[in-house]
TORDOLO-674745 format. One record per residue (C-alpha): residue in one letter; x, y, z. Coordinates in nm, 2 decimals, decimal comma. Each point is the difference from the previous one (the first is absolute). Layout:
TORDOLO-674745
@resn = A&u = X&v = Y&w = Z
...
END
This chain:
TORDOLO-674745
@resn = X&u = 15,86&v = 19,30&w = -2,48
@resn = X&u = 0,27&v = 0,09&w = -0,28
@resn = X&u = 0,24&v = 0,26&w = 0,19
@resn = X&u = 0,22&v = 0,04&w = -0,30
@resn = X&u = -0,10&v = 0,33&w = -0,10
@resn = X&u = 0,04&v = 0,17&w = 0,31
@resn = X&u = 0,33&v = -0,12&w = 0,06
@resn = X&u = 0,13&v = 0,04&w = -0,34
@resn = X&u = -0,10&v = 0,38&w = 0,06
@resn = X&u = 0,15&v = 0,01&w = 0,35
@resn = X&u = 0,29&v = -0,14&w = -0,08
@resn = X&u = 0,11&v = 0,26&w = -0,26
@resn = X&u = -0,01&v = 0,23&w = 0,22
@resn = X&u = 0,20&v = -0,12&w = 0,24
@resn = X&u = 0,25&v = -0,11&w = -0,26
@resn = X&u = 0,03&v = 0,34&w = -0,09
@resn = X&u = 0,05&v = 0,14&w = 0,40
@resn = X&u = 0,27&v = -0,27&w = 0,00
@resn = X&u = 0,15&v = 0,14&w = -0,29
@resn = X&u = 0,01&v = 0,34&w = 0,16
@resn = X&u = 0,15&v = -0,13&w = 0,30
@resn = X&u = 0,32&v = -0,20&w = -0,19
@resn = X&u = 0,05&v = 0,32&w = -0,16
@resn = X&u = 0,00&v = 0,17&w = 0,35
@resn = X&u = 0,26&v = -0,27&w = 0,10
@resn = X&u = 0,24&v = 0,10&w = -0,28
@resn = X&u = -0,01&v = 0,36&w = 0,09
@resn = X&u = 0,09&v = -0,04&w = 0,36
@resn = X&u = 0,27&v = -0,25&w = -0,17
@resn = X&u = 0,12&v = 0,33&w = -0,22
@resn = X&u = 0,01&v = 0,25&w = 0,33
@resn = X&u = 0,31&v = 0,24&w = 0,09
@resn = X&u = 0,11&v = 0,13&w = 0,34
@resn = X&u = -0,21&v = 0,23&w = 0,18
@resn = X&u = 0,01&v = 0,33&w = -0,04
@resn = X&u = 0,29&v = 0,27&w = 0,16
@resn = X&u = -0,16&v = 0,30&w = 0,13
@resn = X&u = 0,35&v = 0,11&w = 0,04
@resn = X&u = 0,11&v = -0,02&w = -0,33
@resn = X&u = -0,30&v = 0,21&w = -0,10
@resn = X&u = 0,07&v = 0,37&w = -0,10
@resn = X&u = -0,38&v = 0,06&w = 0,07
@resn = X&u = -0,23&v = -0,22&w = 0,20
@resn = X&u = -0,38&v = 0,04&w = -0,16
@resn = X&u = -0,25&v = -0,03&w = 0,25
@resn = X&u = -0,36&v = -0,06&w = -0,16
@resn = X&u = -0,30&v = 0,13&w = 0,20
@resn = X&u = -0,32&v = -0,17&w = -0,05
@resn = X&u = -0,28&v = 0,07&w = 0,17
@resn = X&u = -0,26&v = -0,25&w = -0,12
@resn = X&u = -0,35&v = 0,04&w = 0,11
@resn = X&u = -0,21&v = 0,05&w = 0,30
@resn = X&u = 0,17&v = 0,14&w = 0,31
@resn = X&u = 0,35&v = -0,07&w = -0,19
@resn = X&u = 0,06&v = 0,31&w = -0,15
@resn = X&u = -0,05&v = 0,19&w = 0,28
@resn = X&u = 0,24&v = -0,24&w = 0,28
@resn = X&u = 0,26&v = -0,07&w = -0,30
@resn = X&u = 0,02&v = 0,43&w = -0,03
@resn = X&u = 0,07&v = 0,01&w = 0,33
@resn = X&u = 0,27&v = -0,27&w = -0,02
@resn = X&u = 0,11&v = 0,21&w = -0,34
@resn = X&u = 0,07&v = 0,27&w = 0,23
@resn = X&u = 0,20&v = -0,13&w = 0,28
@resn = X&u = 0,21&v = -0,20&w = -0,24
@resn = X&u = 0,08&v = 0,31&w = -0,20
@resn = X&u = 0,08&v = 0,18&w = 0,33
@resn = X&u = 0,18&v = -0,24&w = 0,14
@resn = X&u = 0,23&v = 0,01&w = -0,36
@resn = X&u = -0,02&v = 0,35&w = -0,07
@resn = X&u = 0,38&v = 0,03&w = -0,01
@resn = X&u = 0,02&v = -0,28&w = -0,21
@resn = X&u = -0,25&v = 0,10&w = -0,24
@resn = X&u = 0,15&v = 0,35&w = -0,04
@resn = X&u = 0,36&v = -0,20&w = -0,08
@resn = X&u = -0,24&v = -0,18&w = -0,28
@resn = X&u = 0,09&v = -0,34&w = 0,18
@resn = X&u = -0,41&v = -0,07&w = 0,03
@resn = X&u = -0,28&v = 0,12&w = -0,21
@resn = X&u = -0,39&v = -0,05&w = 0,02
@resn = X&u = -0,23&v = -0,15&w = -0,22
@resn = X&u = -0,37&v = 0,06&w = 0,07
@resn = X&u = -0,22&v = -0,28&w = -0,19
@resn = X&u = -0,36&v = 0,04&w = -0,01
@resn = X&u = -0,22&v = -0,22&w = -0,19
@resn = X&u = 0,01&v = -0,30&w = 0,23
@resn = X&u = -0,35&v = 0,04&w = 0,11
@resn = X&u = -0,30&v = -0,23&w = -0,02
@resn = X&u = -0,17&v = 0,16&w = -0,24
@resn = X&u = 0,29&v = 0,05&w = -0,26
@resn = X&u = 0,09&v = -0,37&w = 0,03
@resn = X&u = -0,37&v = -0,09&w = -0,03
@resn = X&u = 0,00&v = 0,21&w = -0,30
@resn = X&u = 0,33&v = -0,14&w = -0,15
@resn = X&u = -0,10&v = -0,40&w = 0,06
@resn = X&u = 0,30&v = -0,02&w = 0,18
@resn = X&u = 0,14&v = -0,04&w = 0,35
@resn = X&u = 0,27&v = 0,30&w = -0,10
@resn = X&u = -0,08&v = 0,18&w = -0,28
@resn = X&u = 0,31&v = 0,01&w = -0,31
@resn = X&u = 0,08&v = 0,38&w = 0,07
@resn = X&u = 0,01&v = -0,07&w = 0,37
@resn = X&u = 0,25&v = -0,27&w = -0,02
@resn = X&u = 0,21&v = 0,18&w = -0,27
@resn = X&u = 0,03&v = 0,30&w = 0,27
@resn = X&u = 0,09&v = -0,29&w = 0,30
@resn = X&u = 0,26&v = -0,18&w = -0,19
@resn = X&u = 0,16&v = 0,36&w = 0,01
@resn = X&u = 0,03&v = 0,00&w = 0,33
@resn = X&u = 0,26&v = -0,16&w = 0,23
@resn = X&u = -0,17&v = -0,06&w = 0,34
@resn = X&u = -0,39&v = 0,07&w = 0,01
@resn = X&u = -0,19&v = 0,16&w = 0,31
@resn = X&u = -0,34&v = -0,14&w = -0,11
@resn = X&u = -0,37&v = 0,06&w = 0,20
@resn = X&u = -0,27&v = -0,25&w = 0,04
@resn = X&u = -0,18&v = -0,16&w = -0,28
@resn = X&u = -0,37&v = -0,11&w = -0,01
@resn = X&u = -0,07&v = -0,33&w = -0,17
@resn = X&u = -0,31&v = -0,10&w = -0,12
@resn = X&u = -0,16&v = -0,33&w = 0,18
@resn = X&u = -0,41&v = -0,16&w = -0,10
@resn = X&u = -0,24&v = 0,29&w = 0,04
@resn = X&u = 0,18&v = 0,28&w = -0,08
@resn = X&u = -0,07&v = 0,21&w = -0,34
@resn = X&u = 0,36&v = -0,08&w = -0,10
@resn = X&u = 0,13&v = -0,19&w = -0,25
@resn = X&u = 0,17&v = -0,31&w = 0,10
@resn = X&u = 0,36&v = 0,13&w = -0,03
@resn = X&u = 0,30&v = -0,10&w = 0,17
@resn = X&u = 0,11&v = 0,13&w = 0,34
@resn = X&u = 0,23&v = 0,29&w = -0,11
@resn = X&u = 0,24&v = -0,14&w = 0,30
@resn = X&u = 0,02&v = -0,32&w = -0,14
@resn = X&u = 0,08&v = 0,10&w = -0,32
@resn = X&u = 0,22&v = 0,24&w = 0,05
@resn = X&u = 0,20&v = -0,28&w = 0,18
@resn = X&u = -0,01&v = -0,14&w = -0,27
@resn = X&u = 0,13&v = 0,23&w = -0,27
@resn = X&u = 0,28&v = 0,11&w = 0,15
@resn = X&u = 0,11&v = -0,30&w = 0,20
@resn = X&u = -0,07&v = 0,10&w = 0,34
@resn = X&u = 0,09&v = -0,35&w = 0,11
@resn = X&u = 0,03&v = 0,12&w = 0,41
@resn = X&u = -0,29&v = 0,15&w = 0,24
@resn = X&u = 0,19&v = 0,05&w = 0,28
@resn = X&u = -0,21&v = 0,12&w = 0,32
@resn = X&u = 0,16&v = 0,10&w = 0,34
@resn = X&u = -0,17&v = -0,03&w = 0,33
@resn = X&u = 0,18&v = 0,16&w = 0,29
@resn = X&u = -0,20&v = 0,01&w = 0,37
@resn = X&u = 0,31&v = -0,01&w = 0,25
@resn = X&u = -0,18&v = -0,04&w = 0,34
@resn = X&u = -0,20&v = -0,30&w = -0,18
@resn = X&u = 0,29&v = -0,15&w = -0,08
@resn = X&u = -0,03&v = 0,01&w = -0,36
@resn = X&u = 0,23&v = 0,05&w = -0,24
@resn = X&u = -0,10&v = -0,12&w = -0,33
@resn = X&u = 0,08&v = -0,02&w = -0,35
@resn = X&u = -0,23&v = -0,13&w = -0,30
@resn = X&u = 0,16&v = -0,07&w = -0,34
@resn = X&u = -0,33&v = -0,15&w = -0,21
@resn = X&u = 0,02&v = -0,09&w = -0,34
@resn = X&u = -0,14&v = 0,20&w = -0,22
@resn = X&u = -0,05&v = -0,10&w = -0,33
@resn = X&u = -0,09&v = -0,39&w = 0,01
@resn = X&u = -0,27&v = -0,22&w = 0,22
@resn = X&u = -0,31&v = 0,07&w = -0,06
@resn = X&u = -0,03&v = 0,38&w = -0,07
@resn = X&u = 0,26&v = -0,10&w = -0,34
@resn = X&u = -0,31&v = -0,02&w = -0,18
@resn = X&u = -0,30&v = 0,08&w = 0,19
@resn = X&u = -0,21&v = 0,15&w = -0,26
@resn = X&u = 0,06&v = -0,32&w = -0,22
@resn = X&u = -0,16&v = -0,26&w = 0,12
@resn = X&u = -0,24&v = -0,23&w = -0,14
@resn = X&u = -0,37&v = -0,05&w = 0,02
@resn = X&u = -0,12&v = -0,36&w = -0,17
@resn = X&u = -0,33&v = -0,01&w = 0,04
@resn = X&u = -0,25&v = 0,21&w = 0,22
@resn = X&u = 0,06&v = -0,24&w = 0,26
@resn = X&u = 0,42&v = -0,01&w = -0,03
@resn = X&u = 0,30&v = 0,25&w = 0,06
@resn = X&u = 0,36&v = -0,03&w = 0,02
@resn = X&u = 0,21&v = 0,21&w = 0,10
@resn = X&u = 0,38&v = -0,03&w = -0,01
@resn = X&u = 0,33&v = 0,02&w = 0,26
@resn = X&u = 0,39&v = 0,05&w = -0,17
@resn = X&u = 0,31&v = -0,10&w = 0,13
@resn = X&u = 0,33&v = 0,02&w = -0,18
@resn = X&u = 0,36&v = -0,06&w = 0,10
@resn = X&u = 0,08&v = 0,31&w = -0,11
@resn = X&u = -0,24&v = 0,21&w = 0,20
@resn = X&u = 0,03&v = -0,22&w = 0,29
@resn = X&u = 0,40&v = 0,01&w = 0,02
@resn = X&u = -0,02&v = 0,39&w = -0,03
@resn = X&u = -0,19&v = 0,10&w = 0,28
@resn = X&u = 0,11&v = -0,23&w = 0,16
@resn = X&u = 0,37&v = 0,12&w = -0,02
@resn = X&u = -0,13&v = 0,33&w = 0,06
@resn = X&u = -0,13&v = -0,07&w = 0,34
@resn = X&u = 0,31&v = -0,18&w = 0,14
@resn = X&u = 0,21&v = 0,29&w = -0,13
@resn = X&u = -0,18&v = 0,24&w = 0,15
@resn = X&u = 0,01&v = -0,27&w = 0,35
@resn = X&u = 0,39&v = 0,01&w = -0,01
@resn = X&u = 0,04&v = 0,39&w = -0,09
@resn = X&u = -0,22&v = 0,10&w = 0,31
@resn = X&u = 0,16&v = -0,28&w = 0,20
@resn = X&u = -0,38&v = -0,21&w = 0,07
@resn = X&u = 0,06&v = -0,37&w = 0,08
@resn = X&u = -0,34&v = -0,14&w = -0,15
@resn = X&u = -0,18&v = -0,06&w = -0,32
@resn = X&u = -0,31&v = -0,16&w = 0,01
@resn = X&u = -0,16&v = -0,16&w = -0,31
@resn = X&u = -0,40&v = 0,08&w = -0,02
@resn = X&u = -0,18&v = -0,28&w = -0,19
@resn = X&u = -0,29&v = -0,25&w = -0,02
@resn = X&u = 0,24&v = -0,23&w = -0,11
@resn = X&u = -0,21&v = -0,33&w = 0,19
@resn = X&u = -0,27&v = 0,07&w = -0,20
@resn = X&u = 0,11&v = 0,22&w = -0,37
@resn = X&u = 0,28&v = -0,25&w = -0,02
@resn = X&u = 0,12&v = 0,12&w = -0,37
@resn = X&u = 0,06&v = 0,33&w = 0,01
@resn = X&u = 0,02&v = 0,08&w = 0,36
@resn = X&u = 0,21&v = -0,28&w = 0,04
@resn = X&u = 0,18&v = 0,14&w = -0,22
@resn = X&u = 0,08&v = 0,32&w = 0,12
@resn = X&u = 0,04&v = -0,20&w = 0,31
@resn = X&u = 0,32&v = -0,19&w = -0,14
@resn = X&u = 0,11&v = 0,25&w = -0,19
@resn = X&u = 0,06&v = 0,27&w = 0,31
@resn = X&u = 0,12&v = -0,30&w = 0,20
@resn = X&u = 0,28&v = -0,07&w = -0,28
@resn = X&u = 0,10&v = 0,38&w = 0,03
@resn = X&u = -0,01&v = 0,00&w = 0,35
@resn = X&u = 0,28&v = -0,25&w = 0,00
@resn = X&u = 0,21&v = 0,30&w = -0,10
@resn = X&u = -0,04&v = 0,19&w = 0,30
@resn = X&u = 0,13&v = -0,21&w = 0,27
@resn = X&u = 0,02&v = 0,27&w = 0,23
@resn = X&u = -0,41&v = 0,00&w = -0,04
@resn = X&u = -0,28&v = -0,23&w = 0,20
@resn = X&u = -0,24&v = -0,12&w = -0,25
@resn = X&u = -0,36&v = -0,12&w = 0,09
@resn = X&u = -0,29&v = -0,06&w = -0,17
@resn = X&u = -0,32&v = 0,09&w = 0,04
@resn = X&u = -0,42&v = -0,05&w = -0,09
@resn = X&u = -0,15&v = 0,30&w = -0,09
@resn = X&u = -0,30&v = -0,07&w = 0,23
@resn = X&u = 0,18&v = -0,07&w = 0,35
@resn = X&u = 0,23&v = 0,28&w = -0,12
@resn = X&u = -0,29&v = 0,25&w = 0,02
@resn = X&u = -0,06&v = -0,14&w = 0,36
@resn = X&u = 0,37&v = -0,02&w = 0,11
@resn = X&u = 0,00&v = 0,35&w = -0,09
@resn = X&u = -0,19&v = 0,08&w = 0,27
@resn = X&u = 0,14&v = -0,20&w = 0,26
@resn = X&u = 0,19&v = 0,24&w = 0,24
@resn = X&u = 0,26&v = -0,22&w = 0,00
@resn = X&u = 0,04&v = -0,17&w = -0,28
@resn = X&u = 0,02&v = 0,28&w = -0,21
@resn = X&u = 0,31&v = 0,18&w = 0,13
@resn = X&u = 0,16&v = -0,30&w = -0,18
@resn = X&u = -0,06&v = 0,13&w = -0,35
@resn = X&u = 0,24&v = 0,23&w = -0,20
@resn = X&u = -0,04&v = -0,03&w = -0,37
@resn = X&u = -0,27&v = -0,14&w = -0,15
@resn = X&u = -0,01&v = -0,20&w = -0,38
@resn = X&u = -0,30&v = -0,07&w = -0,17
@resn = X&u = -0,24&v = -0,05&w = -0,34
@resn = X&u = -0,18&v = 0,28&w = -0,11
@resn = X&u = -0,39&v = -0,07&w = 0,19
@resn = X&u = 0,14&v = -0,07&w = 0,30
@resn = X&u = 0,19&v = 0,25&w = 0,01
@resn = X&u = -0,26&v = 0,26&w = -0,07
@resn = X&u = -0,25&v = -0,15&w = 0,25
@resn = X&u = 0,26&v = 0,00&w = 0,28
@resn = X&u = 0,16&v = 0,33&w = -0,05
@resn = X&u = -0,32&v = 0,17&w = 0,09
@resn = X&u = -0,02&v = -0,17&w = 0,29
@resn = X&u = 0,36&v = 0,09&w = 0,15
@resn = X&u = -0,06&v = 0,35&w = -0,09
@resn = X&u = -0,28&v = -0,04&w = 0,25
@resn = X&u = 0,23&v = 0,00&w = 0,27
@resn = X&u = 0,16&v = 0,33&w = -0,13
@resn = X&u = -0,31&v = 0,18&w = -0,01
@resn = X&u = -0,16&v = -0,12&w = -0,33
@resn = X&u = 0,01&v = 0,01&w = -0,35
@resn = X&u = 0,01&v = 0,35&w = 0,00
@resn = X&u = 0,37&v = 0,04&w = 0,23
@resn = X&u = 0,19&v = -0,27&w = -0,24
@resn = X&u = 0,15&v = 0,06&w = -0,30
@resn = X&u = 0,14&v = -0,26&w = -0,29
@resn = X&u = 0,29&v = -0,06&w = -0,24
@resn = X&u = -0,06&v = -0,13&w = -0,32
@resn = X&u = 0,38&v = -0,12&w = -0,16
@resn = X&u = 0,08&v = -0,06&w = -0,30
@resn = X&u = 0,35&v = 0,00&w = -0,21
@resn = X&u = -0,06&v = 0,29&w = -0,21
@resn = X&u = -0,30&v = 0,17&w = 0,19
@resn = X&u = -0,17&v = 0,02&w = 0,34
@resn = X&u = -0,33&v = 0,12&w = 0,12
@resn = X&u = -0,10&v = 0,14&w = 0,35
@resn = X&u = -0,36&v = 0,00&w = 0,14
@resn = X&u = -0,21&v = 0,02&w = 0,28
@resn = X&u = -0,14&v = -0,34&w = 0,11
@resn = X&u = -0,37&v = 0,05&w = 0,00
@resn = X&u = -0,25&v = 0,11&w = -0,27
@resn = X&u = -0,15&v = 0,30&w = -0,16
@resn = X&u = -0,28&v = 0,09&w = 0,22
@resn = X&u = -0,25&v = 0,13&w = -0,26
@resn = X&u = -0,28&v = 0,02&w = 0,25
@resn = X&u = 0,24&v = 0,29&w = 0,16
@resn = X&u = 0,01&v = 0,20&w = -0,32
@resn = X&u = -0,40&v = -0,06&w = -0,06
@resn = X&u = 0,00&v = 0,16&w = 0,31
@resn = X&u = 0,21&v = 0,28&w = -0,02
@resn = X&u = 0,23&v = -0,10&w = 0,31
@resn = X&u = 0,31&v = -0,07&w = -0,24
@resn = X&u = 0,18&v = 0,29&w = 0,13
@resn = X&u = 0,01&v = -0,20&w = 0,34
@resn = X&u = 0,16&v = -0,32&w = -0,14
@resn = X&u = 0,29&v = -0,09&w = 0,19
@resn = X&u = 0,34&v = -0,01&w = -0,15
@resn = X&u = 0,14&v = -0,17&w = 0,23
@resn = X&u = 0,08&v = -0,33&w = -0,19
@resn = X&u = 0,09&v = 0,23&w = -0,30
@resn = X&u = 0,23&v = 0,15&w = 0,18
@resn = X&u = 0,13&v = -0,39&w = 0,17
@resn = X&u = 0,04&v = -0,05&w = -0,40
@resn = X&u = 0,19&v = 0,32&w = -0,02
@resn = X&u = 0,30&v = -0,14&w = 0,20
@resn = X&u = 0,01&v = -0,32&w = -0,19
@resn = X&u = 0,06&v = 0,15&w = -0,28
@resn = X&u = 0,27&v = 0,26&w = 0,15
@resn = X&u = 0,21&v = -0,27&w = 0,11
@resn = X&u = -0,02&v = -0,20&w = -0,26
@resn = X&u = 0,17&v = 0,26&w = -0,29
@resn = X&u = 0,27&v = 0,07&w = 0,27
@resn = X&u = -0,14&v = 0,26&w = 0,19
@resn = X&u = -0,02&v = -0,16&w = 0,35
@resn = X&u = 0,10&v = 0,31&w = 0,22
@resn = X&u = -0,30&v = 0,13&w = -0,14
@resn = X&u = -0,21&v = -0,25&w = 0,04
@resn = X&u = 0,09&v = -0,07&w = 0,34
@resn = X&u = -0,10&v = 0,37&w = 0,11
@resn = X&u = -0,35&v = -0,11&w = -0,14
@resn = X&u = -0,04&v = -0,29&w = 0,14
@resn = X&u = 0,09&v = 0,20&w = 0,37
@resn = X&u = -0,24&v = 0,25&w = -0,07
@resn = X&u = -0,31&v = -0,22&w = -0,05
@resn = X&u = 0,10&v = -0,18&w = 0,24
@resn = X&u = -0,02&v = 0,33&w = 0,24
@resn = X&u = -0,31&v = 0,11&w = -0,18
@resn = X&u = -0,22&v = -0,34&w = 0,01
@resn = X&u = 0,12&v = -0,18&w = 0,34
@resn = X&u = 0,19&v = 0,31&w = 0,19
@resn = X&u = -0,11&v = 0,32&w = 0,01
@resn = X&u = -0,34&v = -0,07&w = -0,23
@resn = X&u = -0,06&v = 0,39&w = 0,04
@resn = X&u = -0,22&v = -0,07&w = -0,36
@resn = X&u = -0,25&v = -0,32&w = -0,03
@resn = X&u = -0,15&v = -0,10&w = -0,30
@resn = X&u = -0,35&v = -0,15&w = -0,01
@resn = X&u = -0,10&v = 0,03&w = -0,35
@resn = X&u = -0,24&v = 0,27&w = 0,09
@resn = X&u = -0,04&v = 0,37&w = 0,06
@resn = X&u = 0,07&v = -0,09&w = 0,42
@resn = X&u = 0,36&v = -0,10&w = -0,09
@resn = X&u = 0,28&v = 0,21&w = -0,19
@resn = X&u = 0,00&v = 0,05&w = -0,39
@resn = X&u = 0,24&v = -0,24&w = -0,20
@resn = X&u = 0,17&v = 0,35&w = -0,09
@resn = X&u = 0,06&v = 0,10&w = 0,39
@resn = X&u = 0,14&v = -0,37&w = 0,10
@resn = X&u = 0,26&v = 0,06&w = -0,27
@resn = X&u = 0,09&v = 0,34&w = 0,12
@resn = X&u = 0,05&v = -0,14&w = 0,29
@resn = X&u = 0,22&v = -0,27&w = -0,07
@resn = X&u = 0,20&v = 0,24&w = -0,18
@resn = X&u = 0,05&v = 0,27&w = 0,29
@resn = X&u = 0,09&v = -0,33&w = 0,24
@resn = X&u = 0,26&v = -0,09&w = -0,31
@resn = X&u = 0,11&v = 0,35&w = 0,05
@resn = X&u = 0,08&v = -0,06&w = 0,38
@resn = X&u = 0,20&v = -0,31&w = -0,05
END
């Protein structure tokens, strides 16, 4: 059987993803510093709520951020930007994962307090567009999902930092189908990407005085690029003698993370973009769920903060989004507090849901009209602020 045409037509294609990627390469090569918040005369904070339950938990968020920096704000040190537009059904209209205008009114912005997202998968009566996440990593760079998971009397005390634009989310949408009976899809891993995070991870290791990094990979098995990322985190570990390195498979990792004892043994976490998704999710498990844990996304010139888990449309369709919890909105909140220099702040924050969720719990949410409203946990949160 002649195969020629096939892979004459497949392998354009993935000449031109190649191509994208070298170019990809040689803007990472091109990168500044990161940014300095402190330098800033005004801090823009974007708002955007996206779809589903997001616009209701990301106003909340909205909210206590701007009460929390009311002094500020009045001193014209931080202003809001509200973003609509991100919603399925504007990006199913536009084609596009984020439409132009959207974008345009993003790239404004310094620091972004973004809501879930809903992505079309087989079945649904959306187009097959890009997950707005992933590409909003990848338009502005947000190289660093960094995910904190704190349960003191479990003993854990952990820190994720997953790469966020490479492995196998880099181009997702773009893979390859031969035949009726063949698919490809594709992983990326450069030394630019690689060294980056990784840098990031043992910085942040040293600065809040952790004495571990461990490197996430299936490097046995996906020896080129995850053995890549492998080497690469190993050569930049070298630079942080004060540091234990180890190494670890993602799939005894998942187990290990369970393993009262092991676990305690884990600080900081390094790891390709999959991994890092799947694994995340499970940590935040230990905190509560999806819905108590909030993420970091890090770039140079931007960063992104978001809840962990997804849009819930079936909570809209049922008219229970005014009970979403905002709790992991609100996790996302502090994140982004501390990281453009506000950390008194965002420590108060962090106390208060603390006191709210695990404490006092004098409001539960349960997503339904027997728990409080997403409105009433946030007033709460802000009277406990108030106390503090």
């Amino acid at each position: 059987m002649d195969y020629s045409e096939k892979i004459t037509a497949a392998a354009e294609k993935y000449a031109k993803l190649i191509e994208s990627q070298l170019k990809r390469v040689e803007q990472m090569k091109a990168q500044g510093d990161f940014i300095d918040y402190s330098k800033l005369d005004n801090i823009v904070i974007g708002v955007c709520g996206g779809d589903g339950i997001g616009p209701t938990i990301t106003n909340e968020a909205h909210r206590v951020i701007e009460y929390l920096l009311k002094d500020e704000a009045a001193k014209g040190k931080v202003s809001f930007r509200v973003i609509d537009g991100l919603t399925i059904e504007n990006r199913a209209a536009a084609g596009k994962a984020i439409p132009d205008d959207v974008l345009a009114e993003l790239k404004k912005c310094h620091v972004i307090l973004k809501g879930p997202t809903t992505t079309p998968r087989a079945g649904d009566p959306w187009p097959n567009i890009e997950s707005a996440n992933v590409a909003m990593r990848k338009e502005l760079d947000l190289f660093a999902n960094v995910r904190p998971v704190k349960v003191p009397e479990k003993g854990i005390d952990w820190t994720f930092f997953r790469e966020n634009t490479e492995g196998a989310y880099a181009i997702g949408s773009s893979g390859v189908n031969v035949d009726d009976d063949l698919a490809f899809d594709f992983t990326v891993t450069t030394t630019q990407g690689t060294e980056r995070i990784a840098r990031l991870a043992y910085e942040y290791a040293r600065k809040n005085h952790k004495d571990r990094v461990s490197i996430i990979t299936k490097a046995n098995v996906v020896k080129t690029t995850d053995g890549k990322f492998l080497k690469l985190c190993q050569k930049i570990g070298t630079e942080y003698p004060e540091i234990t390195t180890d190494d670890w498979y993602i799939d005894i990792t998942t187990a290990k993370l369970i393993d009262e004892k092991r676990r305690r043994d884990f600080k900081v976490f390094v790891l390709p973009n999959l991994y890092g998704d799947i694994i995340t999710d499970e940590a935040a498990e230990f905190q509560g769920g999806v819905g108590t844990a909030g993420s970091a996304n890090i770039g140079k010139r931007y960063s992104m903060f978001e809840a962990i888990h997804g849009s819930a449309p079936r909570m809209v369709q049922e008219g229970r989004a005014q009970y979403a919890d905002p709790c992991s909105m609100l996790r996302a909140a502090v994140l982004l507090l501390s990281h453009i220099g506000y950390q008194q702040q965002a420590d108060k924050l962090e106390r208060a849901l603390d006191i709210c969720m695990y404490e006092e719990k004098k409001l539960t949410i349960t997503g339904r009209d027997t728990g409080a409203t997403c409105s009433d946990f946030g007033e709460y949160v802000m009277q406990t602020i108030q106390k503090l």
